[in-house]
C-alpha positions, -999 to 999 in steps of 0.1 A, spaced: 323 -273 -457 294 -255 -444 292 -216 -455 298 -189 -434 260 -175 -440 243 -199 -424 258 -190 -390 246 -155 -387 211 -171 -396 208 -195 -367 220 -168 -343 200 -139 -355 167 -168 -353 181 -178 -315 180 -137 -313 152 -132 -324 131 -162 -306 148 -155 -271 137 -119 -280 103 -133 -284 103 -154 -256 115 -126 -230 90 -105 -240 64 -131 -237 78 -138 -202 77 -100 -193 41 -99 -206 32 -128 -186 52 -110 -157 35 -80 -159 -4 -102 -162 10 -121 -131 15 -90 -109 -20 -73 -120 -37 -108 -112 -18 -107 -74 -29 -69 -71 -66 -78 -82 -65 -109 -54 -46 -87 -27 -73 -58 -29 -99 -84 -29 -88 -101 0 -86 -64 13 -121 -63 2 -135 -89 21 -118 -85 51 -133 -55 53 -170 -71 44 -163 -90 73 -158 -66 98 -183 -47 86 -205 -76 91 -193 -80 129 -200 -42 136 -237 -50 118 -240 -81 139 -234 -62 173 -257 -34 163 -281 -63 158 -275 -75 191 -276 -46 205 -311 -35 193 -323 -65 202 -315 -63 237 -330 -22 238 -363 -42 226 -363 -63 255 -354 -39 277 -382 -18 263 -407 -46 266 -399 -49 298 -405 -14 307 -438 -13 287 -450 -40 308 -441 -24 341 -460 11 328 -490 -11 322 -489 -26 359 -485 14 371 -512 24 346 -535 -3 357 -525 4 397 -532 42 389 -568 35 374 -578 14 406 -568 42 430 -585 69 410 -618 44 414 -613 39 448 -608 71 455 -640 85 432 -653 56 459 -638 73 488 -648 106 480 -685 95 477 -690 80 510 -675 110 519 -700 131 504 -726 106 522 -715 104 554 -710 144 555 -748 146 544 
């Protein structure tokens, strides 16, 4: 016949290893929910990057469209500019016939 000491043995070593083995679970719990709050904030992290990345890219757009715009004004200043010069000659031109016709 088997002793009675050998019983309490096994049962305080199934104890003891399911004691183990729950806190190794609960560790691997608690690494498990750290890793899903590190993924969640990064995919909070680049969901923001992207949007950020639109607003940049229609501030980009936007820019480049002022630029045209503005070349587009500069050119039409130039035409005036150039328009202005002529009628200033041709009226230093005007004003000296003027001056010879009155003589």
């Amino acid at each position: 016949m088997a002793s009675p000491e050998p019983q309490p043995r096994f049962g305080v070593s199934v104890k003891g290893f399911l004691s183990e083995k729950v806190s190794a679970c609960s560790g691997d719990v608690i690494a498990l929910t750290r890793q899903v709050l590190k993924s969640s904030r990064s995919q909070e992290l680049l969901g923001q990057a992207a949007r950020n990345m639109v607003m940049q890219e229609d501030a980009i757009l936007h820019s480049e469209d002022s630029l045209r715009k503005m070349a587009i004004i500069t050119t039409h200043l130039q035409y005036q500019q150039e328009a202005i010069q002529k009628n200033v000659e041709h009226s230093k031109n005007l004003q000296d016939q003027l001056k010879h016709s009155l003589k």
